[in-house]
VOVONU-314016 format. One record per residue (C-alpha): residue number from 1; z, y, x. Coordinates in steps of 0.5 Angstrom, whole numbers. Layout:
BEGIN
+-----+-------+-------+-------+
!   i !    zz !    yy !    xx !
+-----+-------+-------+-------+
! NUM !     Z !     Y !     X !
...
+-----+-------+-------+-------+
This chain:
BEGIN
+-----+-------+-------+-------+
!   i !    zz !    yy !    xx !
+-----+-------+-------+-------+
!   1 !   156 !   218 !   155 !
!   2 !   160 !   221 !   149 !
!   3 !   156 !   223 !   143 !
!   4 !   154 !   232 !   143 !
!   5 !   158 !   236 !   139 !
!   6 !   152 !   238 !   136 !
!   7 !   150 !   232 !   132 !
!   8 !   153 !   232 !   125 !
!   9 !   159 !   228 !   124 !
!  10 !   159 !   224 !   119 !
!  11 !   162 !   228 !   112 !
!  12 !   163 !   225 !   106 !
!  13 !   161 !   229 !   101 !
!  14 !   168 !   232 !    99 !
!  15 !   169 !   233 !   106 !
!  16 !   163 !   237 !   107 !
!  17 !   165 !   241 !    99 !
!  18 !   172 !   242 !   102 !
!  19 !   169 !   246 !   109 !
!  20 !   164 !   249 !   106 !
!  21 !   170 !   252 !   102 !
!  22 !   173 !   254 !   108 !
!  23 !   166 !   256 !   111 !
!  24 !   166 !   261 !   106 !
!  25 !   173 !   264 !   106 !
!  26 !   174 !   265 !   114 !
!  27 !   166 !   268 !   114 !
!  28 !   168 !   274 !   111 !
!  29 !   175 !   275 !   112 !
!  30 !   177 !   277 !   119 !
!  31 !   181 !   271 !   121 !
!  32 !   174 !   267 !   125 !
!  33 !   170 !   262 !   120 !
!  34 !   167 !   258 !   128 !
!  35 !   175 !   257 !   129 !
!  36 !   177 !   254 !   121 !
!  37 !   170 !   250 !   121 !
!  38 !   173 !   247 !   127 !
!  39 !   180 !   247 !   127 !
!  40 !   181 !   244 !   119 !
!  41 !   177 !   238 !   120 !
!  42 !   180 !   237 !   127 !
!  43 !   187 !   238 !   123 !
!  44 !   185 !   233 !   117 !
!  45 !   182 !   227 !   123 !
!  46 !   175 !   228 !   120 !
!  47 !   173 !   230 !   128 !
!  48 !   168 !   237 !   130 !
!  49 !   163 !   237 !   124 !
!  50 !   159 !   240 !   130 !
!  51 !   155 !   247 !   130 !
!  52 !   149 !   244 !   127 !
!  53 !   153 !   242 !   121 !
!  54 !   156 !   249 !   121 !
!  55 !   150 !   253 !   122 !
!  56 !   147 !   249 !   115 !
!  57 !   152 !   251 !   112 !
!  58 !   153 !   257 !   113 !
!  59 !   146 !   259 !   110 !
!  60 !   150 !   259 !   104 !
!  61 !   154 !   266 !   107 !
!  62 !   148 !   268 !   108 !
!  63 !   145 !   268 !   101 !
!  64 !   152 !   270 !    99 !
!  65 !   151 !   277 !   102 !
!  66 !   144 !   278 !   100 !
!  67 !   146 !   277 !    93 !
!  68 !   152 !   281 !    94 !
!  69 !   149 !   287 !    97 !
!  70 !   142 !   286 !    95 !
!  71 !   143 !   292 !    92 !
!  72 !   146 !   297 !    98 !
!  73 !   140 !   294 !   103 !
!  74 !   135 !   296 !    99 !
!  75 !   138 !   302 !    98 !
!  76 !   138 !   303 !   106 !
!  77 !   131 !   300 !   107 !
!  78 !   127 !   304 !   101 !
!  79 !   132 !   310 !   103 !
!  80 !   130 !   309 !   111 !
!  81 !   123 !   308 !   109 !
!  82 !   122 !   315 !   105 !
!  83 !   126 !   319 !   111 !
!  84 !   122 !   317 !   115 !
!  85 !   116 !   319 !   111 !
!  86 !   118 !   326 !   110 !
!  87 !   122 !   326 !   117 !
!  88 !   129 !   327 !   114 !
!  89 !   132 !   324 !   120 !
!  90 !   139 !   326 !   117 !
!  91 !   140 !   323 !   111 !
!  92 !   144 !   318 !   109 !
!  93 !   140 !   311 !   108 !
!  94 !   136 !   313 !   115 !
!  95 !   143 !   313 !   119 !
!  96 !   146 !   307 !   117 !
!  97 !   139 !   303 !   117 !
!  98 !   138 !   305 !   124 !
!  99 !   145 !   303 !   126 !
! 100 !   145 !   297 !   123 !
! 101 !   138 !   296 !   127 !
! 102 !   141 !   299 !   134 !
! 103 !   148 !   294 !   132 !
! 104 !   143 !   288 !   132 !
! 105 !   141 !   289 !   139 !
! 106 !   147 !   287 !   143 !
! 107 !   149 !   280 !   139 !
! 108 !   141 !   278 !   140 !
! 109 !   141 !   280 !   148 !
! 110 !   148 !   278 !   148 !
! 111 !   146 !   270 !   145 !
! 112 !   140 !   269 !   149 !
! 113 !   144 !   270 !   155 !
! 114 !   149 !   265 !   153 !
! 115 !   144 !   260 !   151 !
! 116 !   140 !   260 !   158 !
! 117 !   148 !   260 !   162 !
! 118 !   151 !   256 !   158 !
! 119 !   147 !   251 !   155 !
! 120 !   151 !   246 !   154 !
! 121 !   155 !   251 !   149 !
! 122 !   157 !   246 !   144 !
! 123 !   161 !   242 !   150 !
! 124 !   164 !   249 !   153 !
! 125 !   171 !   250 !   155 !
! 126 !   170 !   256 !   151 !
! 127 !   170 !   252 !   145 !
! 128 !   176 !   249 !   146 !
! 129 !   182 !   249 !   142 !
! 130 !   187 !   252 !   147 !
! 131 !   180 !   259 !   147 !
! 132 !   181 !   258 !   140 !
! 133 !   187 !   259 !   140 !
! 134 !   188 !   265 !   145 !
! 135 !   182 !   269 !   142 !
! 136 !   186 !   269 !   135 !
! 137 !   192 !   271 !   138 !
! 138 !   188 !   276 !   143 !
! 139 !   185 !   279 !   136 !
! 140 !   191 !   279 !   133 !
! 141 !   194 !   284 !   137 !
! 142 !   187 !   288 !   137 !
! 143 !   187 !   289 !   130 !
! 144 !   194 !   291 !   130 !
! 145 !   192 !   296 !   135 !
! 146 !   187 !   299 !   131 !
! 147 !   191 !   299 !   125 !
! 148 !   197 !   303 !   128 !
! 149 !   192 !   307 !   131 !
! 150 !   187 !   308 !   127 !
! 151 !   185 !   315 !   123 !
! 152 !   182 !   312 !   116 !
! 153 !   178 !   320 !   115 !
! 154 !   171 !   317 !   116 !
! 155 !   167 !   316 !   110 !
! 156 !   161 !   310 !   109 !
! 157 !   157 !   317 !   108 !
! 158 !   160 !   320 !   115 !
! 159 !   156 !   313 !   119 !
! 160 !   151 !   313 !   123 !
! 161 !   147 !   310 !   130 !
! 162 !   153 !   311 !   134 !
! 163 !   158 !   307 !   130 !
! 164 !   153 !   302 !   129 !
! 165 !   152 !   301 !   137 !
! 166 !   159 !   301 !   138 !
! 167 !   161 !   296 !   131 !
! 168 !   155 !   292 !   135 !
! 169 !   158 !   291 !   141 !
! 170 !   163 !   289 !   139 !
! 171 !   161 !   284 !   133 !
! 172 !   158 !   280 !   141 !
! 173 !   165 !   278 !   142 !
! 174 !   164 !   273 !   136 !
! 175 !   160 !   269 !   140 !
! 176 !   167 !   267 !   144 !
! 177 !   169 !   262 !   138 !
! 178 !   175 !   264 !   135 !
! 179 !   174 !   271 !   135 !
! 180 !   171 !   273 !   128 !
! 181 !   165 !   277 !   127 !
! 182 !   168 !   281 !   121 !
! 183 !   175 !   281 !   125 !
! 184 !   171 !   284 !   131 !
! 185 !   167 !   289 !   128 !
! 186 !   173 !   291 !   122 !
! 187 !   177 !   293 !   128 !
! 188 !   171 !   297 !   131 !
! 189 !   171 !   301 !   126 !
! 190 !   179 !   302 !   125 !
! 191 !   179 !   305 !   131 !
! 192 !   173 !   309 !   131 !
! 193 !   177 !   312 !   123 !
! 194 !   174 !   309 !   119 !
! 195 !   177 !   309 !   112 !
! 196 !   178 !   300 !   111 !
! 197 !   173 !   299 !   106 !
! 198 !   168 !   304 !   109 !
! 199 !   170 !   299 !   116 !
! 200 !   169 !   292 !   112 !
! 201 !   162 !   295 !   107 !
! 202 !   159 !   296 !   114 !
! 203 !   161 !   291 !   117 !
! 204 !   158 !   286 !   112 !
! 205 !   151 !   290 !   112 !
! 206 !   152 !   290 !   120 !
! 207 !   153 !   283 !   120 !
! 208 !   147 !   280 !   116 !
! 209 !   141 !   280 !   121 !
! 210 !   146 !   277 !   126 !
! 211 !   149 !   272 !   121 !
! 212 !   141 !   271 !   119 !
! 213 !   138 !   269 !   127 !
! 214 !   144 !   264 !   127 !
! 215 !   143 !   261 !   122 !
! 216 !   136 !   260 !   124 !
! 217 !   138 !   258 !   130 !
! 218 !   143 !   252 !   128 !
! 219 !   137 !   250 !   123 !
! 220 !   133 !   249 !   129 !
! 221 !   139 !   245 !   131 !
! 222 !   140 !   242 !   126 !
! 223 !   132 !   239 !   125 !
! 224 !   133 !   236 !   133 !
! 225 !   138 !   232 !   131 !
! 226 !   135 !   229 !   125 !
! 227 !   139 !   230 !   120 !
! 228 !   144 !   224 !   123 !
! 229 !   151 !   222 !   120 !
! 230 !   152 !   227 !   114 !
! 231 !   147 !   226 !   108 !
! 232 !   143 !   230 !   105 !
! 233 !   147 !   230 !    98 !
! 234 !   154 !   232 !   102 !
! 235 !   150 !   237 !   107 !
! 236 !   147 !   241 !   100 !
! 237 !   154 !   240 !    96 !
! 238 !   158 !   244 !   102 !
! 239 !   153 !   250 !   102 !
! 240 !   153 !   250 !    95 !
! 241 !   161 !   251 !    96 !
! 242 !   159 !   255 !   102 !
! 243 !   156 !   260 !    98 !
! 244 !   161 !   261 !    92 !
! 245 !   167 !   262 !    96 !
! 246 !   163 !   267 !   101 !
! 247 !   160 !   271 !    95 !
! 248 !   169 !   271 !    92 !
! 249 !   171 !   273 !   100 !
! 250 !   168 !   278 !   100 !
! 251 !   169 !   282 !    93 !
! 252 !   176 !   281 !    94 !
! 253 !   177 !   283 !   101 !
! 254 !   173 !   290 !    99 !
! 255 !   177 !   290 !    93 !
! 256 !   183 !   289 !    97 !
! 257 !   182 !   294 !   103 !
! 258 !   182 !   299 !    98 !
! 259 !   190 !   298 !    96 !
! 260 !   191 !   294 !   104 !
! 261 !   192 !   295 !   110 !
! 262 !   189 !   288 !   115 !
! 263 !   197 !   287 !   117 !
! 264 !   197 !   280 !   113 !
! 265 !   190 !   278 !   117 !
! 266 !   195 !   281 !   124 !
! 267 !   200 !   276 !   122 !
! 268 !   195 !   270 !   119 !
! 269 !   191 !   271 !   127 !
! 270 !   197 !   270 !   130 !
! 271 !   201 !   265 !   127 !
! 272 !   195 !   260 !   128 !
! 273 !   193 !   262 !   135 !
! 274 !   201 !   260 !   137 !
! 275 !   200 !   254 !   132 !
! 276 !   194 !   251 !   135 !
! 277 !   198 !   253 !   141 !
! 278 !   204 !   248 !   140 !
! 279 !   200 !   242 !   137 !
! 280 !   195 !   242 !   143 !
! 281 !   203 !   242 !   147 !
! 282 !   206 !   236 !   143 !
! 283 !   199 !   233 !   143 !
! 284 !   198 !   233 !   136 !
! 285 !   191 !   236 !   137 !
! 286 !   187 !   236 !   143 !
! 287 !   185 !   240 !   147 !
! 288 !   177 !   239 !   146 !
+-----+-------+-------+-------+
């Protein structure tokens, strides 16, 4: 019987550094961390690190963006708090905290109902490298839409519940690996005529319950299977880079959204999904 892909391949301690680091990178730029995280080690002959190892790893993005944006969320959650205390449903914090809540509804249902049909996920056709592939290129031309069409007026200040619902039904379509949370959500925004960072500024607080729940889930995951294959000092050393390079990730893409447009992440998108595309047809990769 062939090994699940949910047990942690066994990773030295510069191959779990060097993942975290690609970890951090793709988590927040909208290029698919779940694609990187696969496609990298696949790439160098390391083998699939497995979702456990992913999901530990991850952890650090977690704490990367409460660190960055302690600030902003205890602004929305004391702001959120107060509103409702003296019934100032208008205010800003109020809005924006109750469109995150309303856009963590979606990927919570969305995920509860792929683990009961799929639930040999792990092993799904769905996380292939060829889906990887098409799902890149798929969101390539997405975002290319969306930055073509998009009207850039709206302010972070101008959101509320409705934008937060709509970014959350989008942010769902990163359960298909390959898609990207951030890239899924960066695009509803775009569409929706957000400017660029006030687009990537709601999309970073939006995603912190989701990136959170999968992160607990995978731990869980990660307990199950025993903590076999990697060792405890190369798991730790892979979220410590997982940390660093996810809080850098993202001070530059806000920094740089106020200047760029995502144009160099549409071209990125699709030059990986037809490369991976080509390796798997000259069989260089497969197609697992």
């Amino acid at each position: 019987m062939a090994e699940s892909t949910s047990a942690i391949a066994n990773l030295s301690i510069i191959q779990s550094m060097v993942l975290g680091i690609v970890q951090g990178l793709t988590e927040f730029l909208p290029i698919s961390s779940t694609a990187h995280i696969k496609v990298v080690p696949v790439a160098l002959g390391w083998g699939d690190p497995g979702v456990a190892f992913t999901a530990f790893i991850q952890l650090g993005s977690i704490l990367s963006i409460l660190w960055y944006f302690w600030g902003d969320l205890s602004q929305v959650v004391m702001g959120t708090l107060r509103a409702i205390k003296t019934s100032n449903y208008d205010s800003t914090d109020f809005r924006i905290g109750l469109g995150i809540l309303v856009g963590t509804v979606p990927i919570v249902i969305g995920g509860l109902v792929l683990k009961v049909l799929v639930p040999n996920f792990d092993e799904s056709p769905l996380r292939s490298m060829a889906a990887i592939a098409f799902a890149s290129i798929v969101m390539s031309l997405l975002l290319a839409w969306a930055e073509y069409q998009g009207k850039r007026k709206r302010t972070y200040e101008d959101l509320g519940t409705r934008d937060g619902m709509l970014m959350g039904l989008a942010q769902t379509l990163a359960l298909m690996p390959g898609v990207s949370r951030s890239g899924s959500t960066l695009t509803a925004g775009l569409l929706m005529g957000m400017h660029r960072p006030a687009a990537a500024r709601f999309s970073f607080l939006l995603g912190i319950p989701a990136i959170t729940l999968a992160g607990v889930v995978g731990l869980k995951d990660l307990v199950d299977v025993g903590f076999e294959g990697t060792s405890i000092a190369a798991l730790i050393a892979g979220f410590i880079t997982a940390t660093i390079s996810s809080y850098l990730a993202i001070a530059w893409l806000l920094n740089f959204l106020k200047t760029h447009s995502t144009w160099v992440f549409v071209w990125y998108r699709l030059g990986f999904g037809v490369i991976i595309l080509g390796s798997i047809w000259m069989g260089l990769i497969d197609n697992r």
